[in-house]
One Martini backbone bead per residue (centre of mass of N, CA, C, O) as a GRO file, in nm:
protein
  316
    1UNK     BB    1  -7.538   2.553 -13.261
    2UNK     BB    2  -7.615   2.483 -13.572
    3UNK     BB    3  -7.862   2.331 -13.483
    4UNK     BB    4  -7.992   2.556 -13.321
    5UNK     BB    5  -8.033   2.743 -13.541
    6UNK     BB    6  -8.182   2.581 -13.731
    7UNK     BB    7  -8.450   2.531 -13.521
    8UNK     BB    8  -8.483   2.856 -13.518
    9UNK     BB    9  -8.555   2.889 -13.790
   10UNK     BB   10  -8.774   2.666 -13.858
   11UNK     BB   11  -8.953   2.821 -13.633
   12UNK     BB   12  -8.916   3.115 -13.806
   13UNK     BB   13  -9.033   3.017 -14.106
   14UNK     BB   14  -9.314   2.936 -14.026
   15UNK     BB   15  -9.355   3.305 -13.942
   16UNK     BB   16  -9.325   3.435 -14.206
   17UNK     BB   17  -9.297   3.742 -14.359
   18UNK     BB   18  -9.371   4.001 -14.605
   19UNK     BB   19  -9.120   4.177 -14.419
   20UNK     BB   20  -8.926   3.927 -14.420
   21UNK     BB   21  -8.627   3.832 -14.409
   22UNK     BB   22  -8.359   3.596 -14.567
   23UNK     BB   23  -8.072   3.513 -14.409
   24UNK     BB   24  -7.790   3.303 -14.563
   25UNK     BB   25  -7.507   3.200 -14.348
   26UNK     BB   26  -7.102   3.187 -14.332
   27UNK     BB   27  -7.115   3.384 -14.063
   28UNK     BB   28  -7.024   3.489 -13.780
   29UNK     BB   29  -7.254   3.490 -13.569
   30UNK     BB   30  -7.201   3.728 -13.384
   31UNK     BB   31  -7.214   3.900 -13.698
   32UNK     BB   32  -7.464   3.864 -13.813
   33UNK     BB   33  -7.646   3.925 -13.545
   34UNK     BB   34  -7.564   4.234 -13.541
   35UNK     BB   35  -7.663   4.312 -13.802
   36UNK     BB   36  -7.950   4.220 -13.815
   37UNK     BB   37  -8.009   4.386 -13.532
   38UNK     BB   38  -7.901   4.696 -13.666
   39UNK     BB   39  -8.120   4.698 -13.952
   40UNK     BB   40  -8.369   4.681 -13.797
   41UNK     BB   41  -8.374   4.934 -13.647
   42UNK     BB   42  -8.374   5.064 -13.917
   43UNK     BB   43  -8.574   4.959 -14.113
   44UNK     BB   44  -8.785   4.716 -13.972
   45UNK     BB   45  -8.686   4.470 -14.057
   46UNK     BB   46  -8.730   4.138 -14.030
   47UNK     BB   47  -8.418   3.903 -14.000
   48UNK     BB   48  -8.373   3.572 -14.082
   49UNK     BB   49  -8.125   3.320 -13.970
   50UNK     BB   50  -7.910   3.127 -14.154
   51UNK     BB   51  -7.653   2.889 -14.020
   52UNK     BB   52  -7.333   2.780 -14.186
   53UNK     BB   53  -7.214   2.622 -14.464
   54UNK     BB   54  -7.162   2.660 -14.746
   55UNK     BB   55  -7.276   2.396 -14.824
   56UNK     BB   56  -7.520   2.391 -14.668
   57UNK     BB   57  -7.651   2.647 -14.840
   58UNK     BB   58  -7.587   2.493 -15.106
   59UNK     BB   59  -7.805   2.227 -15.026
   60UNK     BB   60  -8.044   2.412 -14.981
   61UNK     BB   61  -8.104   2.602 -15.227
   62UNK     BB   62  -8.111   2.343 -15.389
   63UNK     BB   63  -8.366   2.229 -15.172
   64UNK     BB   64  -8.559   2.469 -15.291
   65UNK     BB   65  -8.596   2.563 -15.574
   66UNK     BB   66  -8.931   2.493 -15.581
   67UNK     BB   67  -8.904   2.657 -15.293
   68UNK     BB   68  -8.791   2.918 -15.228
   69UNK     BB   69  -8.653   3.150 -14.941
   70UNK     BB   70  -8.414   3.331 -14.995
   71UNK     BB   71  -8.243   3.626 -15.042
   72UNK     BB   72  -7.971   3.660 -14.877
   73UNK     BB   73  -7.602   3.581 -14.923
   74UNK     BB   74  -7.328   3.443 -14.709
   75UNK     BB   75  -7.003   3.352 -14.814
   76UNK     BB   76  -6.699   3.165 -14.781
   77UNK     BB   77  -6.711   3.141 -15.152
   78UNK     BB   78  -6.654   3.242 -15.450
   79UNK     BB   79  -6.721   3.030 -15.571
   80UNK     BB   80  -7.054   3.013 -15.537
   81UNK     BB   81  -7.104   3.302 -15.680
   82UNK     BB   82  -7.007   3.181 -15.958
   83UNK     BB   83  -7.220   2.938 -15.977
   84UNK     BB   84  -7.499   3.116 -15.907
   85UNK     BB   85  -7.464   3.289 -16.179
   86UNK     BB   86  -7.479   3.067 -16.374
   87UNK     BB   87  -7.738   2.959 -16.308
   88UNK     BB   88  -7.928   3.224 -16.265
   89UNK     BB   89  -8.004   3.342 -15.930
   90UNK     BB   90  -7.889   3.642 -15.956
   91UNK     BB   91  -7.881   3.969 -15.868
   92UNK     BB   92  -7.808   4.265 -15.971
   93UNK     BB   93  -7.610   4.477 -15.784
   94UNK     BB   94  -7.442   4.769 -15.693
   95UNK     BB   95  -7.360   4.894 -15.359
   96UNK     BB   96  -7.343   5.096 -15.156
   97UNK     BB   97  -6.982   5.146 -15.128
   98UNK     BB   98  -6.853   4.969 -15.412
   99UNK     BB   99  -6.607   5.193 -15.489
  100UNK     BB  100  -6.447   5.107 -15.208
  101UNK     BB  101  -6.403   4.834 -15.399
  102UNK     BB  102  -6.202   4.629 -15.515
  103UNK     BB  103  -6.218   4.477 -15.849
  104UNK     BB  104  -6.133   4.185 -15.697
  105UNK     BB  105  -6.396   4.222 -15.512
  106UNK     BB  106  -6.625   4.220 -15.782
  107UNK     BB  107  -6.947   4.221 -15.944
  108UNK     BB  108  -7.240   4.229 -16.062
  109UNK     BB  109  -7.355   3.986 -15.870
  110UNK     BB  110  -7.126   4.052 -15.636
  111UNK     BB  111  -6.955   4.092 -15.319
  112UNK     BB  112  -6.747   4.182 -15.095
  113UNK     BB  113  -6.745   4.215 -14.718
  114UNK     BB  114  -6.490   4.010 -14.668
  115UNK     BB  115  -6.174   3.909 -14.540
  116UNK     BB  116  -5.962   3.649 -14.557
  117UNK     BB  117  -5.680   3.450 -14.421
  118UNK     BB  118  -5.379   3.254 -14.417
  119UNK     BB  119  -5.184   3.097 -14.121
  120UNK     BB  120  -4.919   3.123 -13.940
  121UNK     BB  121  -4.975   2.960 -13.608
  122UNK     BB  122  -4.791   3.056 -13.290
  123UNK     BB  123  -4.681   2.951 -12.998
  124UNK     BB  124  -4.500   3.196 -12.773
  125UNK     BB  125  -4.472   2.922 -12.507
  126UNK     BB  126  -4.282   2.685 -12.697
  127UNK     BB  127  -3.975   2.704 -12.717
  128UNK     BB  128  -4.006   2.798 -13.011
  129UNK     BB  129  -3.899   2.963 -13.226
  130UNK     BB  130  -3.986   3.202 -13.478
  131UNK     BB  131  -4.144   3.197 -13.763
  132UNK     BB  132  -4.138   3.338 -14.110
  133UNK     BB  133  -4.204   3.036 -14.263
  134UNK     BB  134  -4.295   2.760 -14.363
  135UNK     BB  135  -3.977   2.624 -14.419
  136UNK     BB  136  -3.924   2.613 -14.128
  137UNK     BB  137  -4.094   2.362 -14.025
  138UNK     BB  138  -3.860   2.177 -14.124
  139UNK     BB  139  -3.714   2.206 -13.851
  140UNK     BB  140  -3.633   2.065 -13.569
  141UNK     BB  141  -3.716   2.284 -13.384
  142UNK     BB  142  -4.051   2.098 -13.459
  143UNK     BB  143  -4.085   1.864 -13.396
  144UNK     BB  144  -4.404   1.741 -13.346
  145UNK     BB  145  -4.527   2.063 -13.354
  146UNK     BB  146  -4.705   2.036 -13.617
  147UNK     BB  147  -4.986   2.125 -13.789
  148UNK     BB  148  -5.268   2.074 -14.002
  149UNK     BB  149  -5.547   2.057 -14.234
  150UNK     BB  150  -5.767   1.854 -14.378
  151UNK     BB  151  -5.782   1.912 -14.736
  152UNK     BB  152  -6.060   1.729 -14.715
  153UNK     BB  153  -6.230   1.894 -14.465
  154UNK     BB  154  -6.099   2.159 -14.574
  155UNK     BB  155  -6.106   2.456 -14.756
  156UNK     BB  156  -5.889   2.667 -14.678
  157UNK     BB  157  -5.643   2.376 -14.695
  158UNK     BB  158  -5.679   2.420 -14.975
  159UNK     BB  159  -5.630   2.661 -15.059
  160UNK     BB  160  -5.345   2.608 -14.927
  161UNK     BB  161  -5.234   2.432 -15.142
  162UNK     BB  162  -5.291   2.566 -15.425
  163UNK     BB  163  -5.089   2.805 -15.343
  164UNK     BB  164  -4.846   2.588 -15.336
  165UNK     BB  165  -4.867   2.525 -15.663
  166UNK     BB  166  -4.859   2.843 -15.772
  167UNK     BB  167  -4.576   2.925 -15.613
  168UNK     BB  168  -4.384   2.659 -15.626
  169UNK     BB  169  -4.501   2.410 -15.719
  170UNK     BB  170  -4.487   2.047 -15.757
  171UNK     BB  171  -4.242   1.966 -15.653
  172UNK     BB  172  -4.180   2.158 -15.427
  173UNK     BB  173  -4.453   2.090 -15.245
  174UNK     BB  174  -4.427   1.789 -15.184
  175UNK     BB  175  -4.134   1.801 -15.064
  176UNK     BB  176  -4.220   1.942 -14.871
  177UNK     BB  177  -4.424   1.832 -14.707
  178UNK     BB  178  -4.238   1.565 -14.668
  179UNK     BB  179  -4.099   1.703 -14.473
  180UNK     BB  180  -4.299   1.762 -14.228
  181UNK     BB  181  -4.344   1.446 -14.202
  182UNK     BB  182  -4.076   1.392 -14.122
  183UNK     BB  183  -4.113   1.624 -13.888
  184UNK     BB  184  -4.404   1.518 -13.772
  185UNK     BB  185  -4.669   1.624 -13.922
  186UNK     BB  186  -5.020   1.658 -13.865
  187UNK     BB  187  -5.307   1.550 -13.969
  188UNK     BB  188  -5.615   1.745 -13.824
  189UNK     BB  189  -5.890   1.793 -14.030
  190UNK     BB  190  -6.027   2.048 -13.918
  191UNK     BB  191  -5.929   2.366 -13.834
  192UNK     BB  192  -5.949   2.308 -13.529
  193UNK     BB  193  -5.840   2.128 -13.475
  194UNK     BB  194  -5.526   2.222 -13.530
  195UNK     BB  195  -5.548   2.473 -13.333
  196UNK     BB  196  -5.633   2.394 -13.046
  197UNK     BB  197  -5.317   2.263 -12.982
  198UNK     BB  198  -5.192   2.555 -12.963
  199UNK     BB  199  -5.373   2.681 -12.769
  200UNK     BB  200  -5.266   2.492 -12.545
  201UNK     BB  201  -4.978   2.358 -12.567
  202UNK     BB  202  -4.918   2.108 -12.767
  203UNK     BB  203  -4.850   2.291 -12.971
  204UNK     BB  204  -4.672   2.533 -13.187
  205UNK     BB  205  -4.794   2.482 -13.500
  206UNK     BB  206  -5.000   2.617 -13.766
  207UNK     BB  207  -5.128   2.551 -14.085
  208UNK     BB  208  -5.364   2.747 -14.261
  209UNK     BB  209  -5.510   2.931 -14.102
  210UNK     BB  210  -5.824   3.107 -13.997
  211UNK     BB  211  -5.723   3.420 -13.874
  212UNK     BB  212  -5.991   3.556 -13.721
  213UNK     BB  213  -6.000   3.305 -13.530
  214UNK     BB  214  -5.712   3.367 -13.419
  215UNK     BB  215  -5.783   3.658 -13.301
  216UNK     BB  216  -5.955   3.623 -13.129
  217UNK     BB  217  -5.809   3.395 -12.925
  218UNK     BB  218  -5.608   3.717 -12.903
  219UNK     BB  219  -5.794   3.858 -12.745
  220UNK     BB  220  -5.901   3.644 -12.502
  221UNK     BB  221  -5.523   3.554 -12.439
  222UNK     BB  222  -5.379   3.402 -12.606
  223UNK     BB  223  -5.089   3.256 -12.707
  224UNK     BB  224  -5.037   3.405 -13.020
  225UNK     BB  225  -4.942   3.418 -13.354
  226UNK     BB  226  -4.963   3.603 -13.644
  227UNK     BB  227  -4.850   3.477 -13.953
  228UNK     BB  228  -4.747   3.619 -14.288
  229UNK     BB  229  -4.564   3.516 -14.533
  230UNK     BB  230  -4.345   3.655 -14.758
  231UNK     BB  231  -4.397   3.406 -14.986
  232UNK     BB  232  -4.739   3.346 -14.879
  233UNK     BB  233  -5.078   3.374 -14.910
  234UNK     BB  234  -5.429   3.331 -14.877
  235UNK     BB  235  -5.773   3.439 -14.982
  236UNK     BB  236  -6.079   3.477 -14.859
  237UNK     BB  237  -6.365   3.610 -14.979
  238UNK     BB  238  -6.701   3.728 -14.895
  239UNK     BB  239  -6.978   3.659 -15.065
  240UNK     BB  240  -7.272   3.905 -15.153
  241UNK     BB  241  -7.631   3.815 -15.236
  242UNK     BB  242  -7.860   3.810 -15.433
  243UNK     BB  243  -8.186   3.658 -15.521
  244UNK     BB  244  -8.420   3.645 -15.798
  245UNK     BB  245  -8.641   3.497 -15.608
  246UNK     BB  246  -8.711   3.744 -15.439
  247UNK     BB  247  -8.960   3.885 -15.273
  248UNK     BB  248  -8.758   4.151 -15.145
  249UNK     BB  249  -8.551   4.338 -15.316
  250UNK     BB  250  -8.539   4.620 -15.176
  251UNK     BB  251  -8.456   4.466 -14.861
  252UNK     BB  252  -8.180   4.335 -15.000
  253UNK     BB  253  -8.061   4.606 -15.080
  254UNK     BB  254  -8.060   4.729 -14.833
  255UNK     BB  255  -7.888   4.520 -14.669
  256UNK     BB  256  -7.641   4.537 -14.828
  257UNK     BB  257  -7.600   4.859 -14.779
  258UNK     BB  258  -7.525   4.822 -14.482
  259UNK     BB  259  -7.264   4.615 -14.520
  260UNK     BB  260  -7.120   4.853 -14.675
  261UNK     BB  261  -7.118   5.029 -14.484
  262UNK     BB  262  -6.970   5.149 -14.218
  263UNK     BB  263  -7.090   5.006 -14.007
  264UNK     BB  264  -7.083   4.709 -14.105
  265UNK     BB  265  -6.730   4.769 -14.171
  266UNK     BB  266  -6.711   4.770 -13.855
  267UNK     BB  267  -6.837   4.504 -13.789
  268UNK     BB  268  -6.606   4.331 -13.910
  269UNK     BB  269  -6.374   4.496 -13.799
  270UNK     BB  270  -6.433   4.324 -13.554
  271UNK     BB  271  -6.421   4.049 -13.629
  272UNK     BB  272  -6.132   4.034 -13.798
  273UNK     BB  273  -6.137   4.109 -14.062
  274UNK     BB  274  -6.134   4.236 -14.372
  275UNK     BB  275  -6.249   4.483 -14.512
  276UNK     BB  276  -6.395   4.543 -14.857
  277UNK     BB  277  -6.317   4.862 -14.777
  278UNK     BB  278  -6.057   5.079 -14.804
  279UNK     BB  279  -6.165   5.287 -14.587
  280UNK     BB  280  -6.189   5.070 -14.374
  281UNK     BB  281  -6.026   4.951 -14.072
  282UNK     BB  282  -5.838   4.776 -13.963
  283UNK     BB  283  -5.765   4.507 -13.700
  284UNK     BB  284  -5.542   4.443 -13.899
  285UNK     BB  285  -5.377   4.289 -14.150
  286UNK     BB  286  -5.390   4.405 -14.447
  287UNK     BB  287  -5.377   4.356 -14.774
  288UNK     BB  288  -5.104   4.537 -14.798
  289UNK     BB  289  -4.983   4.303 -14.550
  290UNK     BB  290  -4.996   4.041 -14.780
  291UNK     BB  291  -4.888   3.789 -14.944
  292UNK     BB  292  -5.048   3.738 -15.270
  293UNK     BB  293  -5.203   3.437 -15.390
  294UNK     BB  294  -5.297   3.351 -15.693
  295UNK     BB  295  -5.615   3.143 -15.799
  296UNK     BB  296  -5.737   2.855 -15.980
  297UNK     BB  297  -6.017   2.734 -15.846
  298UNK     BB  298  -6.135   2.601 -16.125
  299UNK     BB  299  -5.874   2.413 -16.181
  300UNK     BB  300  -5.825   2.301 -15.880
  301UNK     BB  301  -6.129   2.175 -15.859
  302UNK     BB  302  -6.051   1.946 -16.116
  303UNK     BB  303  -5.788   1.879 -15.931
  304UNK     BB  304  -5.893   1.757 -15.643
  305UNK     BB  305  -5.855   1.434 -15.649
  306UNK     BB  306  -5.544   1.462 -15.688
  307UNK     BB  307  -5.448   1.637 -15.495
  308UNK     BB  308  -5.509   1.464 -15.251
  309UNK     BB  309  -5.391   1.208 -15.317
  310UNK     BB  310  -5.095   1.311 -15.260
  311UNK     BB  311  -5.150   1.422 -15.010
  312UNK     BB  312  -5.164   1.147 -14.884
  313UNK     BB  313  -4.893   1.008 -15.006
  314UNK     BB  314  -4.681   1.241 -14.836
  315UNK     BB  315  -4.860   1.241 -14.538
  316UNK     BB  316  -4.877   0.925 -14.400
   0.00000   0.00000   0.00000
């Protein structure tokens, strides 16, 4: 499907118009394509979007420095909106409906629309206790039950791996670790891997599983809890900017403008996010119903090549 938004994006990007917005995301393809087009019918702009993974779109936006397209970027990575503002690629601007969010998902030159966090999802028809806490999955009741995604695959698994490294310290953690894989647990790729296999009744849980994923997947049927351990567990902020070689930045501020309203903020919480306005009810456990671990992003991201060998050397 990403193959297929790519060749449909460069096909409508050959006949983009000077009217014409160019939003790059890395939000649930159902909810970016909901928002632009009802922001179309709303301003008469009309939106082309580039669907990817973080990555894509910033190797993307890199490959593109000296033609750029984008108008406006929507990130599933926090660092990503930190580091294109210090490059100076970032436009400024605080859109309507700023107030309503809380000032640790806000910056001068982005914001966040919506709030994801990792959780541990449990097949409820696994004949496996209910777990409250990462560290029940060490019990027997568990042998060969349990799944993780490889943080070196899953950016995701990676900050959850950080979150515990964070709040329970380095022995302590890998202690950890080694006890699940003694007790069987697999590591297997990324996020999408390690979920299915729950979901199907194959295993009975997913450590650090992307929850909106999960909330969806238990809206259309499955049978699986989704669980948010009282000991903590890392949140990831979705940042949208504005990018300052913008042919278009007044219609690209009105776009910020509507994710931001309550409309946009309302399309958020039906994807199963959590809205970044505090005004806006989630359908699911909101920011104050999760015990969250503050992660030092760019501490971790330094010591990634060690963090990952460790954990290949516990986990194998």
């Amino acid at each position: 499907m990403k193959i297929l938004s790519f060749i449909v994006f460069i096909v409508l990007g050959s006949t983009a118009t000077a009217q014409s917005l160019t939003v790059y995301s890395a939000n649930p393809n159902d909810l970016i394509q909901t928002l632009a087009s009802k922001f179309e019918k709303k301003s008469g702009t009309k939106v082309q979007v580039f669907q990817g993974t973080t990555g894509q779109i910033m190797a993307r936006l890199e490959a593109e420095r000296s033609n750029p397209v984008a108008d406006v970027v929507i990130s599933a990575s926090w660092d990503s909106a930190t580091a294109l503002k210090k490059a100076g690629d970032l436009l400024a601007y605080s859109p309507a409906g700023a107030e309503h969010v809380p000032d640790f998902l806000k910056d001068s030159h982005y914001i966040a629309q919506g709030v994801t966090a990792l959780a541990l999802v449990w097949n409820n028809k696994s004949k496996t206790p209910k777990p409250a806490d990462w560290g029940d999955l060490t019990h027997a009741d568990y042998r060969r039950q349990v799944l993780m995604p490889d943080p070196a695959q899953s950016g995701a698994a990676f900050e959850w791996l950080g979150g515990m490294l964070t709040a329970q310290g380095e022995t302590a953690t890998w202690n950890f670790l080694s006890q699940l894989r003694s007790n069987g647990m697999l590591v297997s790729g990324p996020n999408a891997r390690a979920l299915n296999p729950v979901l199907q009744g194959a295993k009975a849980a997913a450590i650090g599983a992307v929850d909106y994923i999960a909330y969806n997947q238990q809206a259309s049927g499955e049978a699986i809890d989704i669980i948010f351990p009282a000991s903590g567990t890392v949140i990831a902020p979705r940042p949208i900017m504005i990018l300052n070689y913008s042919k278009q930045p007044e219609q690209a501020k009105a776009f910020v403008d509507y994710l931001l309203s309550d409309a946009g903020q309302t399309a958020v919480a039906n994807a199963f996010l959590i809205p970044a306005r505090e005004d806006i009810p989630a359908r699911r456990p909101g920011l104050a119903d999760i015990a969250l671990i503050k992660i030092d992003s760019h501490a971790l991201e330094a010591r990634r090549g060690e963090i990952l060998n460790q954990f290949r050397k516990v986990t194998r």
